[in-house]
C-alpha positions in Angstrom: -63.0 -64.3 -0.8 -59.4 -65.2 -0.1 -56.9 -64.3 -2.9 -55.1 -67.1 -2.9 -54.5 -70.0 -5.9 -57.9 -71.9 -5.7 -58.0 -75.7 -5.1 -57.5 -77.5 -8.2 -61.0 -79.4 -9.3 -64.2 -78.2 -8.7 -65.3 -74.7 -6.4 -68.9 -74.6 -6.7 -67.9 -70.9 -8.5 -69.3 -69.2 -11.2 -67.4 -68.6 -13.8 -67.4 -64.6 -12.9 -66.5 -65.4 -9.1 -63.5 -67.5 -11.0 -62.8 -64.6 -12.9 -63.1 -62.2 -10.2 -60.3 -64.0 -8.1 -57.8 -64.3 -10.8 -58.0 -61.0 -11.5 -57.3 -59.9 -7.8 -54.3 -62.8 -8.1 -53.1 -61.1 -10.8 -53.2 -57.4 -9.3 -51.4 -58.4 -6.4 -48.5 -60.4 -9.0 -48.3 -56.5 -10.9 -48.2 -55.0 -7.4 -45.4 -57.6 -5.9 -43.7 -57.7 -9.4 -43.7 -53.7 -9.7 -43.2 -53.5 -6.5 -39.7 -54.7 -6.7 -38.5 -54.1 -10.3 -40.4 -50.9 -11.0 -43.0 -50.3 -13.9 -40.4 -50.5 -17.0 -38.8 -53.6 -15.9 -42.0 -55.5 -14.9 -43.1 -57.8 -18.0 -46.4 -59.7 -18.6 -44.4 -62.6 -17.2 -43.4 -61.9 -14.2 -47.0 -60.3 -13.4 -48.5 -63.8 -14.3 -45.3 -65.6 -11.9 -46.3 -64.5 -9.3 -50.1 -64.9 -10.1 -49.9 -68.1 -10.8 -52.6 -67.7 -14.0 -51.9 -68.4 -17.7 -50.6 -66.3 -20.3 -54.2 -66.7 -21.8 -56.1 -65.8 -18.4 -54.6 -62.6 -19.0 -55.2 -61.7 -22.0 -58.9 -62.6 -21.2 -58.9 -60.0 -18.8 -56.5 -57.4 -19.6 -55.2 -56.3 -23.5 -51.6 -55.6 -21.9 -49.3 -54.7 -18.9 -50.9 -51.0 -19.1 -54.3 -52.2 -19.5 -53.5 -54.3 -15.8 -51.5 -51.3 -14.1 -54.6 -48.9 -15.3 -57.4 -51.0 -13.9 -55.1 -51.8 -10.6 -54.2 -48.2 -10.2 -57.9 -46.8 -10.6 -58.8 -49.7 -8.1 -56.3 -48.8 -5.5 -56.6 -45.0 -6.1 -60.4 -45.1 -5.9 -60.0 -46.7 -2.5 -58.0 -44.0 -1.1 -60.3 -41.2 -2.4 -63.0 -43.4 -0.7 -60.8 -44.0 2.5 -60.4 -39.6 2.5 -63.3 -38.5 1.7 -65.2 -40.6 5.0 -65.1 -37.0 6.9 -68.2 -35.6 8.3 -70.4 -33.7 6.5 -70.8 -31.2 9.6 -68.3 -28.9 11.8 -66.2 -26.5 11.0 -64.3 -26.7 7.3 -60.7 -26.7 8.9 -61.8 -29.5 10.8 -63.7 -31.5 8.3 -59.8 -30.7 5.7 -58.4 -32.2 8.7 -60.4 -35.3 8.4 -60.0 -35.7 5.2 -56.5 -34.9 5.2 -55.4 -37.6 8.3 -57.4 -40.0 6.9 -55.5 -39.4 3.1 -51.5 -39.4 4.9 -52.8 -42.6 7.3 -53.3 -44.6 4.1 -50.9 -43.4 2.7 -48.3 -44.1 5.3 -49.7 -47.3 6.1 -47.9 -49.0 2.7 -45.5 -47.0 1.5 -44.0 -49.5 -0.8 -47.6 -49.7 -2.6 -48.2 -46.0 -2.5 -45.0 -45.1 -4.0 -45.3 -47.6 -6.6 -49.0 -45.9 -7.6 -47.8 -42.5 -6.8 -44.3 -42.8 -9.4 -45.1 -45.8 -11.6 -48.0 -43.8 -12.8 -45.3 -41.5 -14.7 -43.6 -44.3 -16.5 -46.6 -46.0 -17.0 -47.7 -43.6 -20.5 -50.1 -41.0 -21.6 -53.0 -43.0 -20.4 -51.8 -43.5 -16.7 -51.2 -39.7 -16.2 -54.6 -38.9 -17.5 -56.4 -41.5 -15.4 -54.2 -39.5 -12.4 -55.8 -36.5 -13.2 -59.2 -37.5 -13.3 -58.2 -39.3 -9.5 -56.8 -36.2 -8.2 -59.5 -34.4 -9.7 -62.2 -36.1 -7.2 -59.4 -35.1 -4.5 -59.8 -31.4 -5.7 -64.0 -32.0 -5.8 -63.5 -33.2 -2.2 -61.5 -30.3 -0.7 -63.5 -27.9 -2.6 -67.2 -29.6 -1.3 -65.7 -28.9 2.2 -64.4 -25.4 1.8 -67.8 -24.3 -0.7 -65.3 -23.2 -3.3 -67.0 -21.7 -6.4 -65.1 -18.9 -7.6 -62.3 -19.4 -9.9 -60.1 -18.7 -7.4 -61.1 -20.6 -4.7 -60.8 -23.9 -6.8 -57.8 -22.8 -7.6 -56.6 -22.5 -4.7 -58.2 -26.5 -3.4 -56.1 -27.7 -6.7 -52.8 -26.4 -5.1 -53.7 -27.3 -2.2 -53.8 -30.8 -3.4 -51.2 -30.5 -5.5 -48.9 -29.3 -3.2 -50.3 -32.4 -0.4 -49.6 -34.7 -3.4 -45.9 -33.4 -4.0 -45.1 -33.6 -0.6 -46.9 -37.1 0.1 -44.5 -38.3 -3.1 -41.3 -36.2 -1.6 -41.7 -38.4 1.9 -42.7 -41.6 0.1 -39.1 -41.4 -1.8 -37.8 -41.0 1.4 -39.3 -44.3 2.5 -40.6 -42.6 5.9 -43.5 -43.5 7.0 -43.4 -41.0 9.7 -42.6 -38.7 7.5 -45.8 -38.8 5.4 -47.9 -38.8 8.9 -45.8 -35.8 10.2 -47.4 -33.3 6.9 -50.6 -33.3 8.7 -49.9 -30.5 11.3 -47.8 -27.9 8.3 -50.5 -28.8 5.8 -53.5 -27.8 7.7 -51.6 -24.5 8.7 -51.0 -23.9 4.9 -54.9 -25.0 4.2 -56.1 -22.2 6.8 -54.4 -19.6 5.1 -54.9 -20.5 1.3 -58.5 -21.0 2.0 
């Protein structure tokens, strides 16, 4: 279904269908308004500006501007673990890291403006956010470590900086604002995976 503002009168839509689409209008208002002005300086106004829902839609769905940047972050952030972790279950490790890992910088790369605002809002955005990040990362970690049959201590400590360090230097490019930049950590990352694991 198309995100835009619905027709005024009546859509034939249940009332979870109406739900459903406000609350992908009002994830792509935090996105747009966040976007621009940054996690701090974003208001519950703005978000629902840009929306184009009521103050009271809002609160129906979400109990606050963290509440909305939680459930639009996990949202976003499970489709990129999605999107990377598509790599074939067969072949050689290093190959199947370098699936996974083209497939993470492509998405990355391909909205930078979106990735840094999930990547860096998530700091400003509390407690809450940076432990919803870990648990993300976490099933980033789980992935790398499937593919390499970590099960010693070390070894998954080794596929958490390995992700950690991808992570860092996926943020470091995105600052930056170069795309290319994020695409061109494939060929140096796969190098340092082959020799930490």
């Amino acid at each position: 279904m198309d995100s835009k503002r619905l027709r005024p009168g009546r859509q034939h839509l249940s009332r979870d269908e109406v739900r459903s689409h406000q609350r992908e209008r009002i994830f792509e208002g935090l996105e747009s308004a966040m976007g621009a002005k940054g996690y701090g300086d974003t208001s519950v106004a703005d978000i629902i500006k840009i929306a184009a829902v009521s103050r009271q839609t809002f609160y129906e769905l979400f109990t606050s501007k963290q509440d909305c940047f939680l459930a639009s972050y996990g949202r976003r952030q499970g489709a990129v673990i999605e999107a990377m972790l598509d790599a074939p279950a067969d072949g050689p490790p290093i190959r199947r890291f370098g699936v996974l890992l083209r497939n993470y910088l492509s998405v990355m790369s391909a909205d930078p403006g979106l990735s840094r605002l999930y990547l860096i809002g998530v700091y400003t955005a509390g407690p809450e956010a940076m432990a919803k990040r870990l648990e993300l990362q976490q099933q980033f970690v789980d992935g790398v470590a499937a593919i390499f049959d970590a099960q010693s201590d070390q070894d998954l400590f080794m596929c958490r900086a390995l992700v950690a360090s991808i992570s860092t230097m996926v943020t470091n490019a995105l600052i930056e604002d170069d795309p290319q930049a994020v695409l061109d950590l494939y060929d140096p990352l796969v190098e340092m995976a082959k020799r930490l694991v």
